[in-house]
C-alpha positions in Angstrom: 0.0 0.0 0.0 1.5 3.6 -0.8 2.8 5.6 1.8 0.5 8.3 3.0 2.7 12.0 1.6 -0.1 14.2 2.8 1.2 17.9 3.4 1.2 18.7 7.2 -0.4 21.2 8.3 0.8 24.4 7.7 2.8 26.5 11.1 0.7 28.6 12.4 2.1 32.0 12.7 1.5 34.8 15.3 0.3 37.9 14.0 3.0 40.9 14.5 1.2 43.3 16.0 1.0 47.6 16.2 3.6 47.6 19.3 5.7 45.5 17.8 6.4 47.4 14.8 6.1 51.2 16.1 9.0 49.2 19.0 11.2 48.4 15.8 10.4 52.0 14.0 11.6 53.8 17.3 14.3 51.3 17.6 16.0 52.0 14.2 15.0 55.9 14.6 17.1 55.8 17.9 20.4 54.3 15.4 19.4 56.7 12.8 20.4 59.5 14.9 22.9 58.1 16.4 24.6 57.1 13.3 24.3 60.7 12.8 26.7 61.5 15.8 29.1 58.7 15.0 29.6 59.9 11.6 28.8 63.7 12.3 25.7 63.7 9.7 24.2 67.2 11.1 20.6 66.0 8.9 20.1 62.9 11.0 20.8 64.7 14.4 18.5 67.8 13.9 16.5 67.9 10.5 17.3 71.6 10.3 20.4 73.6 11.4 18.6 75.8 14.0 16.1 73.1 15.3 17.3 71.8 18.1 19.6 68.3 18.3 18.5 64.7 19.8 20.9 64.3 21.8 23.2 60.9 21.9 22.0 59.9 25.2 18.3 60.2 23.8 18.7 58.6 20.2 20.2 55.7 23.0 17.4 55.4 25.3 15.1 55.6 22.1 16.8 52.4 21.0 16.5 50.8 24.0 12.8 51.7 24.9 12.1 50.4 21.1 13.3 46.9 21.9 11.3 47.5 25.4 8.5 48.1 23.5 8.7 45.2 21.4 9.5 42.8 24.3 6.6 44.2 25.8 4.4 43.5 23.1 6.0 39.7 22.8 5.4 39.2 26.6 1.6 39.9 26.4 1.3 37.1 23.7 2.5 34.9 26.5 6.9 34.7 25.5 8.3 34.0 28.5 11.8 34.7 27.3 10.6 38.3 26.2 9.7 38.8 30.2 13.4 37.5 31.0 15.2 40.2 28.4 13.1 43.2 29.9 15.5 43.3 32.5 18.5 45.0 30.6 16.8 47.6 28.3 14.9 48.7 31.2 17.6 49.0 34.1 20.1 50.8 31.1 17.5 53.1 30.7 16.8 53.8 34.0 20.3 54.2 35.6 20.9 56.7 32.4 18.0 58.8 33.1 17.6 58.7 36.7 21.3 59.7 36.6 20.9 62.4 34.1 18.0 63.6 36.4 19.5 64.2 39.2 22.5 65.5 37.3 19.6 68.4 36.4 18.1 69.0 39.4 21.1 69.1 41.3 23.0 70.9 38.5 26.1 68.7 38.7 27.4 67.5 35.3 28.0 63.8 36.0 30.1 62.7 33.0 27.0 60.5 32.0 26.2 63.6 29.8 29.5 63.3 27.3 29.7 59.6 28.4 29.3 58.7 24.6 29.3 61.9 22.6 30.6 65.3 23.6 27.9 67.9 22.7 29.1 71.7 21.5 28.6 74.2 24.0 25.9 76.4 22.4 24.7 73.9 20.4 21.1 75.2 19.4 18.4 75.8 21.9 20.3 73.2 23.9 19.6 73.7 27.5 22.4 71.9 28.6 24.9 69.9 26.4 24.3 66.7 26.6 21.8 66.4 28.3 18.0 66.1 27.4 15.3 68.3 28.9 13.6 67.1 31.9 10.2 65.6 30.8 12.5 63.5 28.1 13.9 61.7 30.7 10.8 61.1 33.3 9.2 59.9 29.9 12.1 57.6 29.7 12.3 56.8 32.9 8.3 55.9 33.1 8.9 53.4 29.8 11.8 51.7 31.9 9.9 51.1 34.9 6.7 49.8 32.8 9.7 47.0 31.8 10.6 46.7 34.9 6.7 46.0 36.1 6.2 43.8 33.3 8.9 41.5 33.9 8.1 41.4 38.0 4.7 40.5 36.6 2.9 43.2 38.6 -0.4 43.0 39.7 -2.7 45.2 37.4 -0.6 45.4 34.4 -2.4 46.0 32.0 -4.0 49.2 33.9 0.1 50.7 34.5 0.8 49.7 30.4 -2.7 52.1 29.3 -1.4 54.9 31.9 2.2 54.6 31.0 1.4 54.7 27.3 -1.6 57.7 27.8 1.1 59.7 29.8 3.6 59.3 26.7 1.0 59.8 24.1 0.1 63.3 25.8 3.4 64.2 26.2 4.3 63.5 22.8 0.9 65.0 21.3 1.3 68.4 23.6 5.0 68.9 22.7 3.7 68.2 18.0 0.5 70.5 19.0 2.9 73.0 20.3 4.9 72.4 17.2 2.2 73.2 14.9 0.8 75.9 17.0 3.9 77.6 17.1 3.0 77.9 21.0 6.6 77.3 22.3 4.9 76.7 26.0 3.8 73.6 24.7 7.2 72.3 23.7 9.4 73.9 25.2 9.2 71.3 27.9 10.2 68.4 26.0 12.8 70.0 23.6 15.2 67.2 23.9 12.8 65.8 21.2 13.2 65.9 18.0 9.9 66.8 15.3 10.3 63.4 13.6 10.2 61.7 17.0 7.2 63.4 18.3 5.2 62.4 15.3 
Protein backbone atom coordinates (compact mmCIF):
# COMPACT_ATOMS: atom_id res chain seq x y z
CA UNK A 1 0.00 0.00 0.00
CA UNK A 2 1.49 3.58 -0.84
CA UNK A 3 2.76 5.55 1.77
CA UNK A 4 0.45 8.26 3.02
CA UNK A 5 2.65 12.00 1.61
CA UNK A 6 -0.13 14.20 2.77
CA UNK A 7 1.23 17.88 3.45
CA UNK A 8 1.23 18.73 7.16
CA UNK A 9 -0.40 21.18 8.31
CA UNK A 10 0.79 24.44 7.71
CA UNK A 11 2.79 26.51 11.10
CA UNK A 12 0.69 28.63 12.42
CA UNK A 13 2.14 32.01 12.73
CA UNK A 14 1.51 34.85 15.26
CA UNK A 15 0.33 37.92 14.02
CA UNK A 16 2.98 40.94 14.46
CA UNK A 17 1.24 43.28 15.99
CA UNK A 18 0.99 47.62 16.19
CA UNK A 19 3.63 47.59 19.28
CA UNK A 20 5.67 45.50 17.77
CA UNK A 21 6.38 47.35 14.79
CA UNK A 22 6.06 51.20 16.10
CA UNK A 23 8.97 49.20 18.95
CA UNK A 24 11.23 48.36 15.78
CA UNK A 25 10.41 52.04 14.00
CA UNK A 26 11.59 53.83 17.27
CA UNK A 27 14.27 51.29 17.65
CA UNK A 28 15.98 51.96 14.16
CA UNK A 29 14.97 55.92 14.64
CA UNK A 30 17.07 55.83 17.90
CA UNK A 31 20.40 54.32 15.42
CA UNK A 32 19.41 56.68 12.84
CA UNK A 33 20.41 59.48 14.91
CA UNK A 34 22.93 58.11 16.40
CA UNK A 35 24.56 57.07 13.35
CA UNK A 36 24.35 60.70 12.79
CA UNK A 37 26.69 61.53 15.75
CA UNK A 38 29.13 58.72 15.04
CA UNK A 39 29.63 59.88 11.64
CA UNK A 40 28.78 63.71 12.33
CA UNK A 41 25.72 63.69 9.71
CA UNK A 42 24.25 67.17 11.10
CA UNK A 43 20.56 65.96 8.94
CA UNK A 44 20.07 62.95 11.00
CA UNK A 45 20.82 64.73 14.44
CA UNK A 46 18.54 67.76 13.88
CA UNK A 47 16.47 67.92 10.51
CA UNK A 48 17.33 71.58 10.31
CA UNK A 49 20.45 73.64 11.36
CA UNK A 50 18.60 75.79 14.03
CA UNK A 51 16.13 73.15 15.34
CA UNK A 52 17.31 71.81 18.12
CA UNK A 53 19.64 68.30 18.30
CA UNK A 54 18.52 64.70 19.76
CA UNK A 55 20.93 64.35 21.78
CA UNK A 56 23.25 60.92 21.87
CA UNK A 57 21.96 59.86 25.24
CA UNK A 58 18.34 60.22 23.78
CA UNK A 59 18.72 58.58 20.17
CA UNK A 60 20.17 55.70 23.04
CA UNK A 61 17.42 55.38 25.26
CA UNK A 62 15.08 55.58 22.11
CA UNK A 63 16.83 52.41 21.01
CA UNK A 64 16.49 50.77 23.95
CA UNK A 65 12.82 51.65 24.91
CA UNK A 66 12.09 50.44 21.06
CA UNK A 67 13.30 46.94 21.95
CA UNK A 68 11.26 47.45 25.41
CA UNK A 69 8.51 48.07 23.49
CA UNK A 70 8.75 45.23 21.43
CA UNK A 71 9.51 42.79 24.31
CA UNK A 72 6.64 44.22 25.79
CA UNK A 73 4.42 43.47 23.11
CA UNK A 74 6.03 39.70 22.82
CA UNK A 75 5.37 39.24 26.64
CA UNK A 76 1.56 39.94 26.41
CA UNK A 77 1.26 37.09 23.65
CA UNK A 78 2.49 34.94 26.52
CA UNK A 79 6.92 34.65 25.54
CA UNK A 80 8.34 34.05 28.53
CA UNK A 81 11.77 34.69 27.31
CA UNK A 82 10.59 38.26 26.20
CA UNK A 83 9.66 38.76 30.18
CA UNK A 84 13.40 37.53 31.05
CA UNK A 85 15.24 40.17 28.45
CA UNK A 86 13.09 43.21 29.87
CA UNK A 87 15.54 43.32 32.53
CA UNK A 88 18.49 45.01 30.58
CA UNK A 89 16.80 47.64 28.31
CA UNK A 90 14.93 48.75 31.22
CA UNK A 91 17.64 48.99 34.08
CA UNK A 92 20.07 50.75 31.15
CA UNK A 93 17.53 53.12 30.65
CA UNK A 94 16.82 53.84 34.03
CA UNK A 95 20.34 54.22 35.63
CA UNK A 96 20.86 56.69 32.36
CA UNK A 97 17.98 58.80 33.09
CA UNK A 98 17.65 58.69 36.68
CA UNK A 99 21.31 59.67 36.63
CA UNK A 100 20.87 62.43 34.12
CA UNK A 101 17.98 63.56 36.39
CA UNK A 102 19.51 64.22 39.17
CA UNK A 103 22.46 65.52 37.35
CA UNK A 104 19.58 68.38 36.44
CA UNK A 105 18.06 68.96 39.35
CA UNK A 106 21.09 69.12 41.27
CA UNK A 107 22.99 70.92 38.51
CA UNK A 108 26.12 68.74 38.70
CA UNK A 109 27.38 67.49 35.27
CA UNK A 110 28.00 63.81 36.05
CA UNK A 111 30.14 62.74 32.98
CA UNK A 112 26.97 60.54 32.00
CA UNK A 113 26.17 63.56 29.80
CA UNK A 114 29.53 63.25 27.30
CA UNK A 115 29.72 59.61 28.38
CA UNK A 116 29.28 58.68 24.63
CA UNK A 117 29.33 61.91 22.62
CA UNK A 118 30.56 65.34 23.55
CA UNK A 119 27.92 67.86 22.72
CA UNK A 120 29.07 71.68 21.49
CA UNK A 121 28.64 74.19 24.00
CA UNK A 122 25.91 76.43 22.41
CA UNK A 123 24.71 73.95 20.37
CA UNK A 124 21.13 75.23 19.43
CA UNK A 125 18.37 75.82 21.86
CA UNK A 126 20.30 73.19 23.93
CA UNK A 127 19.62 73.73 27.49
CA UNK A 128 22.36 71.92 28.58
CA UNK A 129 24.89 69.85 26.37
CA UNK A 130 24.34 66.65 26.63
CA UNK A 131 21.77 66.42 28.32
CA UNK A 132 17.99 66.11 27.36
CA UNK A 133 15.31 68.32 28.89
CA UNK A 134 13.65 67.09 31.93
CA UNK A 135 10.24 65.61 30.83
CA UNK A 136 12.50 63.46 28.09
CA UNK A 137 13.93 61.71 30.68
CA UNK A 138 10.84 61.13 33.28
CA UNK A 139 9.23 59.93 29.92
CA UNK A 140 12.12 57.58 29.68
CA UNK A 141 12.28 56.76 32.94
CA UNK A 142 8.28 55.92 33.10
CA UNK A 143 8.93 53.41 29.77
CA UNK A 144 11.82 51.73 31.92
CA UNK A 145 9.88 51.13 34.88
CA UNK A 146 6.74 49.80 32.78
CA UNK A 147 9.70 46.96 31.80
CA UNK A 148 10.59 46.66 34.93
CA UNK A 149 6.67 45.95 36.14
CA UNK A 150 6.16 43.77 33.25
CA UNK A 151 8.95 41.50 33.88
CA UNK A 152 8.10 41.38 37.98
CA UNK A 153 4.66 40.48 36.62
CA UNK A 154 2.91 43.22 38.65
CA UNK A 155 -0.36 43.01 39.66
CA UNK A 156 -2.66 45.18 37.40
CA UNK A 157 -0.65 45.42 34.41
CA UNK A 158 -2.43 45.97 32.00
CA UNK A 159 -3.95 49.18 33.92
CA UNK A 160 0.06 50.66 34.46
CA UNK A 161 0.79 49.66 30.43
CA UNK A 162 -2.66 52.09 29.26
CA UNK A 163 -1.42 54.89 31.90
CA UNK A 164 2.25 54.56 30.97
CA UNK A 165 1.41 54.71 27.27
CA UNK A 166 -1.61 57.68 27.78
CA UNK A 167 1.07 59.65 29.77
CA UNK A 168 3.64 59.32 26.72
CA UNK A 169 1.05 59.84 24.09
CA UNK A 170 0.07 63.26 25.79
CA UNK A 171 3.43 64.22 26.22
CA UNK A 172 4.28 63.49 22.84
CA UNK A 173 0.92 65.04 21.26
CA UNK A 174 1.31 68.36 23.62
CA UNK A 175 5.04 68.93 22.67
CA UNK A 176 3.68 68.19 17.98
CA UNK A 177 0.53 70.46 18.96
CA UNK A 178 2.87 73.03 20.28
CA UNK A 179 4.89 72.43 17.23
CA UNK A 180 2.18 73.22 14.89
CA UNK A 181 0.77 75.91 16.95
CA UNK A 182 3.85 77.59 17.11
CA UNK A 183 2.96 77.93 20.97
CA UNK A 184 6.65 77.31 22.34
CA UNK A 185 4.95 76.68 25.97
CA UNK A 186 3.76 73.57 24.69
CA UNK A 187 7.22 72.28 23.73
CA UNK A 188 9.39 73.86 25.17
CA UNK A 189 9.17 71.32 27.92
CA UNK A 190 10.25 68.35 25.98
CA UNK A 191 12.76 70.03 23.61
CA UNK A 192 15.21 67.19 23.95
CA UNK A 193 12.82 65.82 21.20
CA UNK A 194 13.18 65.90 17.99
CA UNK A 195 9.90 66.84 15.32
CA UNK A 196 10.35 63.37 13.59
CA UNK A 197 10.17 61.70 16.95
CA UNK A 198 7.17 63.43 18.33
CA UNK A 199 5.20 62.37 15.27
Amino acid sequence: MPADYRLAPPIAMKKISSSEIWGTIVSLAGLMVMAGWVWDVSVLKSILPHWVTMKFSTAFSFFLSGIILFLLARFMKGEALAQILLLIPSLVVLFLMGTLLLSSFSDIRTGVEDLFMREAEGAARSVAPGRPSVVTMVCFILMSVTGLAAMLGAPGLKKILTAAGGALVGFGGLALLGYLLQVPVFYSAVEGWSKPCLI
